[in-house]
Steps between C-alpha positions, in 0.01 A plus 500: 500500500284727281654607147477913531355483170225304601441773822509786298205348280332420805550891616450627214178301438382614886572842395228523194255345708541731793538776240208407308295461813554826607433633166151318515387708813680838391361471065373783302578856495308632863568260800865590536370910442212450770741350757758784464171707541396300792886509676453860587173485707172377509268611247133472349434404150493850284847627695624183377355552178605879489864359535509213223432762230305332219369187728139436442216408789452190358880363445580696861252288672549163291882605625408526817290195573789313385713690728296439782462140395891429505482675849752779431219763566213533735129651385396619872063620476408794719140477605445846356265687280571439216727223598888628548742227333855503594810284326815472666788251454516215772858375663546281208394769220824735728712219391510618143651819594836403490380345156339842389786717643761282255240590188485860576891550518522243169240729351688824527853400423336314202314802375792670549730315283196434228373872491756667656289668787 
């Protein structure tokens, strides 16, 4: 039989790792930002930038790439002129929203009690 002390180390040590892993895909200040962006529809690069309010080109894209590279967004290329790019979140980007949903309502009660509004 397993001493419950023992189990909730091994939990609790599953927990960080999960946590941290997460944390490794989601870092920095923008990717969490861009998704929320990306939850309400499909968008190309400067809308997404026009929402993210002090984002620059280069960190959006680095974001991005990185995005795209974890697969929780999709870069699709129109054969246009000049060429039409297009970022939306992919079935397993849509599983954050539940994730995202959480922040925002954390986000407001905790500005609320902090600030007060």
């Amino acid at each position: 039989m397993r001493n419950s002390k023992n189990a909730d180390s091994i939990d609790c040590e599953k927990c960080i790792m999960l946590v941290k892993d997460s944390l490794e895909v989601l870092n920095g200040k923008w990717k969490l930002p861009i998704l929320a962006s990306l939850k309400f529809s499909n968008k190309r690069f400067k809308h997404i930038s026009r929402d993210l309010n002090g984002i620059t080109d280069k960190i959006l894209s680095k974001e991005l790439k990185e995005l795209e590279m974890n697969q929780l967004i999709k870069r699709t290329v129109y054969d246009t002129f000049p060429p039409t790019v297009n970022y939306a979140l992919t079935e397993h980007g849509h599983s954050l929203d539940s994730v995202i949903l959480a922040l925002k309502v954390w986000g407001g009660s905790h500005r609320k009690k902090i600030i007060g509004k």
